[in-house]
C-alpha positions as CSV (number, residue, x, y, z in Angstrom):
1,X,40.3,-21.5,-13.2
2,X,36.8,-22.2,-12.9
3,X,34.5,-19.6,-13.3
4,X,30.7,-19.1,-12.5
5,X,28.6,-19.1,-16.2
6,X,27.8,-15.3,-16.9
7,X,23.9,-15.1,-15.9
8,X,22.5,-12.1,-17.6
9,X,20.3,-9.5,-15.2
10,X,16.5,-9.8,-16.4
11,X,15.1,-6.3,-15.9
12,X,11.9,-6.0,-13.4
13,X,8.7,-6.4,-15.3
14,X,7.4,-2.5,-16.4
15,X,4.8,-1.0,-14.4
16,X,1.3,-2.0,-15.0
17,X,-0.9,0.2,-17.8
18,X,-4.1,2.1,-17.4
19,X,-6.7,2.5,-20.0
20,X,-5.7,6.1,-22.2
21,X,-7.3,8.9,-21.0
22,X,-7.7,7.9,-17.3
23,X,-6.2,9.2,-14.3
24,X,-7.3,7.1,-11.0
25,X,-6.5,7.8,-7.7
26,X,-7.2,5.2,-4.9
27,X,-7.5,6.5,-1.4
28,X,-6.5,4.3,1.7
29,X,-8.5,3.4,4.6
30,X,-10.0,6.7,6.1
31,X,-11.4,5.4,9.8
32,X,-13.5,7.9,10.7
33,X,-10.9,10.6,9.7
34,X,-13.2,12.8,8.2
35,X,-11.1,15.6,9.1
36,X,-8.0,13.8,7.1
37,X,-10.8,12.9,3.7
38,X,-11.9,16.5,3.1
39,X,-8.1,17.6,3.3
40,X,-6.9,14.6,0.7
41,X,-9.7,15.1,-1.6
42,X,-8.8,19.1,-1.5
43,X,-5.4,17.8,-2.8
44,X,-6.7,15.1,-5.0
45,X,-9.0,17.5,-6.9
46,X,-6.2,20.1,-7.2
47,X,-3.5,17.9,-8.5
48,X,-5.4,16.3,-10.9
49,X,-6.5,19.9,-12.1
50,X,-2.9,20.6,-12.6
51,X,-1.8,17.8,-14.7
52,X,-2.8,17.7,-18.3
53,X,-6.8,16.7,-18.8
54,X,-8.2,13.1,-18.3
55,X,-11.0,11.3,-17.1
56,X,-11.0,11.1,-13.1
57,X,-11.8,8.2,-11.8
58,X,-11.6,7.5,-7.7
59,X,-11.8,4.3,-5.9
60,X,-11.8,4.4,-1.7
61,X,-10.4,1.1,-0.9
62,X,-13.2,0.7,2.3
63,X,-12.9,1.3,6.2
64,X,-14.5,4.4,6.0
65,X,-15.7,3.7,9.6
66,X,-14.3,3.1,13.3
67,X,-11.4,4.5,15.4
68,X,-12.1,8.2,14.2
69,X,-14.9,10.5,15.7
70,X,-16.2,11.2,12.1
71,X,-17.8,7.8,10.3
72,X,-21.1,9.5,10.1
73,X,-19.6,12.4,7.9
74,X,-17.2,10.0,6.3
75,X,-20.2,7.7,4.9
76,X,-22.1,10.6,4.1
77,X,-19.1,12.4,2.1
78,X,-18.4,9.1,0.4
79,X,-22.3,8.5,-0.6
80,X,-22.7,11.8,-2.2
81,X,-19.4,11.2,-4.6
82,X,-20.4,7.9,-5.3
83,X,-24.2,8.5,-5.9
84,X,-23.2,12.2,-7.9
85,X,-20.4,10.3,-10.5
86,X,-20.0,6.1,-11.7
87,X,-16.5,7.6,-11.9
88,X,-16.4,6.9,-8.1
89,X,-16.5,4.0,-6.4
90,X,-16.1,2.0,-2.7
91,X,-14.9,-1.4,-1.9
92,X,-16.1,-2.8,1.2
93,X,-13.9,-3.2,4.4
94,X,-14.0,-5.4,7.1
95,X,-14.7,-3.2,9.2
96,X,-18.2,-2.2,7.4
97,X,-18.9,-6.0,7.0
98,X,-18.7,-6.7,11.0
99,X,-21.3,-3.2,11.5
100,X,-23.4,-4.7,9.1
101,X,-23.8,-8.1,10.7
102,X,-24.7,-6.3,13.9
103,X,-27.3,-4.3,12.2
104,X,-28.5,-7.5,11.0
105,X,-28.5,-8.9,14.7
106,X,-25.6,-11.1,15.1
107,X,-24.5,-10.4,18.5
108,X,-21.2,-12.1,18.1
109,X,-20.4,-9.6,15.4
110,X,-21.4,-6.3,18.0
111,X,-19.2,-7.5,20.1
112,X,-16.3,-7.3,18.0
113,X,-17.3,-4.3,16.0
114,X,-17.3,-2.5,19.5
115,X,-13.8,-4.0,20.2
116,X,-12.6,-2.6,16.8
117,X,-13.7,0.9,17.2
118,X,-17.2,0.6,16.5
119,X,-17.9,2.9,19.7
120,X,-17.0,5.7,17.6
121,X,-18.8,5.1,15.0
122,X,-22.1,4.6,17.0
123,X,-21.0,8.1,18.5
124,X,-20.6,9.8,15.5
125,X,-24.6,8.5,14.8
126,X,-25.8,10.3,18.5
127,X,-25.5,6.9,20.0
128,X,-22.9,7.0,23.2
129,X,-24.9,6.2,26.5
130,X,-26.8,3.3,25.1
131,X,-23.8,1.8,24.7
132,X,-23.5,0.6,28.3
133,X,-27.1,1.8,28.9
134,X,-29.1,-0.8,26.9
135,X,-30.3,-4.0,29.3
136,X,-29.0,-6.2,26.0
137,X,-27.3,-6.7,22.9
138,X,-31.0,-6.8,21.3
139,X,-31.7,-3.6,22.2
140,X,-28.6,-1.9,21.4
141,X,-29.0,-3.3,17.9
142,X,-32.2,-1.7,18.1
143,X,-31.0,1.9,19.4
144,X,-28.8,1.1,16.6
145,X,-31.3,0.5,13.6
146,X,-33.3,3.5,14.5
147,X,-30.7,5.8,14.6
148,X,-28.4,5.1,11.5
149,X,-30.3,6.0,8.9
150,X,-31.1,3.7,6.2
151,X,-29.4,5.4,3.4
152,X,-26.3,4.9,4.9
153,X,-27.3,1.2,5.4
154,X,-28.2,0.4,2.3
155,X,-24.9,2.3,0.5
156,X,-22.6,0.2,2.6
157,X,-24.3,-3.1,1.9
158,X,-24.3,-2.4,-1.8
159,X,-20.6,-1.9,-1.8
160,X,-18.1,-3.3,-4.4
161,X,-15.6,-6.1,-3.3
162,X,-13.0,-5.0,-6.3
163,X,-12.7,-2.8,-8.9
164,X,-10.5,-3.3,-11.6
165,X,-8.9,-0.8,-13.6
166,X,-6.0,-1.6,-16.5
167,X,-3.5,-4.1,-14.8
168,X,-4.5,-3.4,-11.3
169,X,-7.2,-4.8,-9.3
170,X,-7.9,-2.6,-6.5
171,X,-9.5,-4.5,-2.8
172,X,-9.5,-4.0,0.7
173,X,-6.9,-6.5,2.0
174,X,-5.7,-8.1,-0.3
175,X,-6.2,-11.9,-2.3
176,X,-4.7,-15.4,-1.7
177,X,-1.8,-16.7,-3.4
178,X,-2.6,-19.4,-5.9
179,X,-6.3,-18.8,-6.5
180,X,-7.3,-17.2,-9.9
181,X,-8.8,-13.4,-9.2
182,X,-12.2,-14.3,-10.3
183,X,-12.3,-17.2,-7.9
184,X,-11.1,-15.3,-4.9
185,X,-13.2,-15.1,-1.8
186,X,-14.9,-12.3,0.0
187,X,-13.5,-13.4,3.1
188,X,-9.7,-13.0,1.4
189,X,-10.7,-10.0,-0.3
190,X,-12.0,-8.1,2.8
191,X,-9.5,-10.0,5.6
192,X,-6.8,-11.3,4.5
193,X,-2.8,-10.7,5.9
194,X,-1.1,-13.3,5.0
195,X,0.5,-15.5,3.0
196,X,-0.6,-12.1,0.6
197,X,1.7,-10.1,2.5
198,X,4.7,-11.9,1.6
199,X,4.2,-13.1,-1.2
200,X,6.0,-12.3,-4.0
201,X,5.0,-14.0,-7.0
202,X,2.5,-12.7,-9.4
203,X,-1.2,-12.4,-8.8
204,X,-2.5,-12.3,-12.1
205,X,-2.9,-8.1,-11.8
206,X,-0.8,-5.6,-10.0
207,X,-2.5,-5.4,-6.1
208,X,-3.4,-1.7,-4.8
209,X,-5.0,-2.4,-1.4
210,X,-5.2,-1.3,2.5
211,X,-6.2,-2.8,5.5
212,X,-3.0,-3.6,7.2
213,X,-1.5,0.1,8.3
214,X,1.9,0.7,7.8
215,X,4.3,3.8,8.8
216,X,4.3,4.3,5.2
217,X,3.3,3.5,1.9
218,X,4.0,-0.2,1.3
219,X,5.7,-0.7,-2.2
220,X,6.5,-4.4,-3.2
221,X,7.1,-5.9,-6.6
222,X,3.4,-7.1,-6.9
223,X,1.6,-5.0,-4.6
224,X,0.7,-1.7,-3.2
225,X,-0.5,-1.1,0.4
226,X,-1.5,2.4,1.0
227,X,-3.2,2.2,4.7
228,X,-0.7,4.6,6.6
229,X,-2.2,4.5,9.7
230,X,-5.0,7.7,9.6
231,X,-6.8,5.7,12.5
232,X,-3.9,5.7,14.8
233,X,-2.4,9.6,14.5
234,X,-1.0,8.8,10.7
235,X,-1.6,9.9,7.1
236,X,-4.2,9.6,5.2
237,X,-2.8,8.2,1.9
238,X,-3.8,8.3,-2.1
239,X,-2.2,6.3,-5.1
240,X,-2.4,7.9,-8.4
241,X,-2.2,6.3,-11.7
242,X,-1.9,7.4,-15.1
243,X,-1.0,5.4,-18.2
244,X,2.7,3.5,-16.6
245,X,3.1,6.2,-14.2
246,X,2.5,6.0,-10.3
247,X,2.9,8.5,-7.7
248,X,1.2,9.5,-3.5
249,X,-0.4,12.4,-1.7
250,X,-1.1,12.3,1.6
251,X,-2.1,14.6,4.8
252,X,-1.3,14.1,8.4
């Protein structure tokens, strides 16, 4: 009788390390949910109190801005945590890189920062009439420069495009299959869907990233997408990490 050869079951690889002593939690793509931040951070704060004691460290994985009413208090919350502790940092998002290309003066990029929810965003800075007011795109760019103020300018454009931490890399959307991490582009790092999305191979480091909002937390073999959908009614969404360990909080 012929009979298959026995294949043994090779166990799933073990969960990626962090450094001893470090507890980091990233924090999904907020969208003007300001509302949704202060409540995650509340619970952030208070379970990392709970556990035993470690080094915080807290990365916000970008989109702080458009959709929700609150991107002014969102930028401003972020700034002070970052500027206060280099225990904190921000990743860049798409969605800042497109209002930073208006505020440079690229036309084509207000256009679609306003189809993307930049209209909320310019509300949350006092601008709302000038939106359909303003005779140009020059001069809303202009309404636009002298209104948001240029702290907030210069935190965004000084934004990380990765932050790295143990065997994770941490970005906004993800990278592209095939190319080394240190060779990956912004473009990928701040845009990308797929092939990353289905891809299942390895990337060189374990992927915690947002950008592409699911009903829930997106758990893959290689990959972590924590966007649960805070712009569209949904949570608001951290991973924690400690030494092998993983686990979420969210509000919403």
């Amino acid at each position: 009788m012929f009979r298959l050869p026995f294949q043994k079951r090779v166990p799933p690889p073990p969960p990626p390390m962090i450094p001893p002593g470090v507890r980091a939690y990233a924090i999904g793509d907020v969208h003007g949910r300001a509302d949704l931040l202060d409540a995650l951070l509340d619970d952030v704060f208070a379970d990392h109190a709970r556990r035993a004691p470690a080094r915080l460290r807290l990365i916000f994985l970008g989109d702080l801005i458009d959709r929700g009413p609150g991107s002014r208090d969102v930028v401003e919350r972020v700034r002070g945590l970052v500027l206060s502790d280099d225990r904190v940092s921000c990743i860049i998002g798409n969605h800042e890189e497109v209002f930073l290309l208006a505020l440079d003066g690229d036309a084509d990029a207000l256009g679609m920062f306003l189809r993307i929810g930049g209209d909320a965003t310019l509300a949350s800075y006092g601008i709302v009439d000038e939106i359909y007011a303003s005779g140009s795109d020059a001069e809303l760019i202009d309404v636009m420069r002298a209104r948001v103020p240029a702290e907030h300018v210069a935190f965004l454009s000084g934004l990380d495009d990765r932050v790295e931490i143990g065997g994770y890399l941490c970005v906004h959307a993800g990278v592209r299959p095939g190319i080394p991490l240190d060779a990956q582009q912004p473009t990928d790092l701040r845009w990308i869907r797929q092939p990353f999305l289905d891809h299942r191979g390895d990337f060189g480091k374990f992927i915690i990233h947002g950008h592409t909002p699911m009903g829930e937390v997106d758990v893959q073999p290689n990959r972590i997408g924590i966007d649960t959908g805070a712009a569209y009614g949904g949570k608001l969404t951290a991973i924690g990490l400690e030494s092998m360990q993983r686990w979420f909080l969210s509000v919403g």
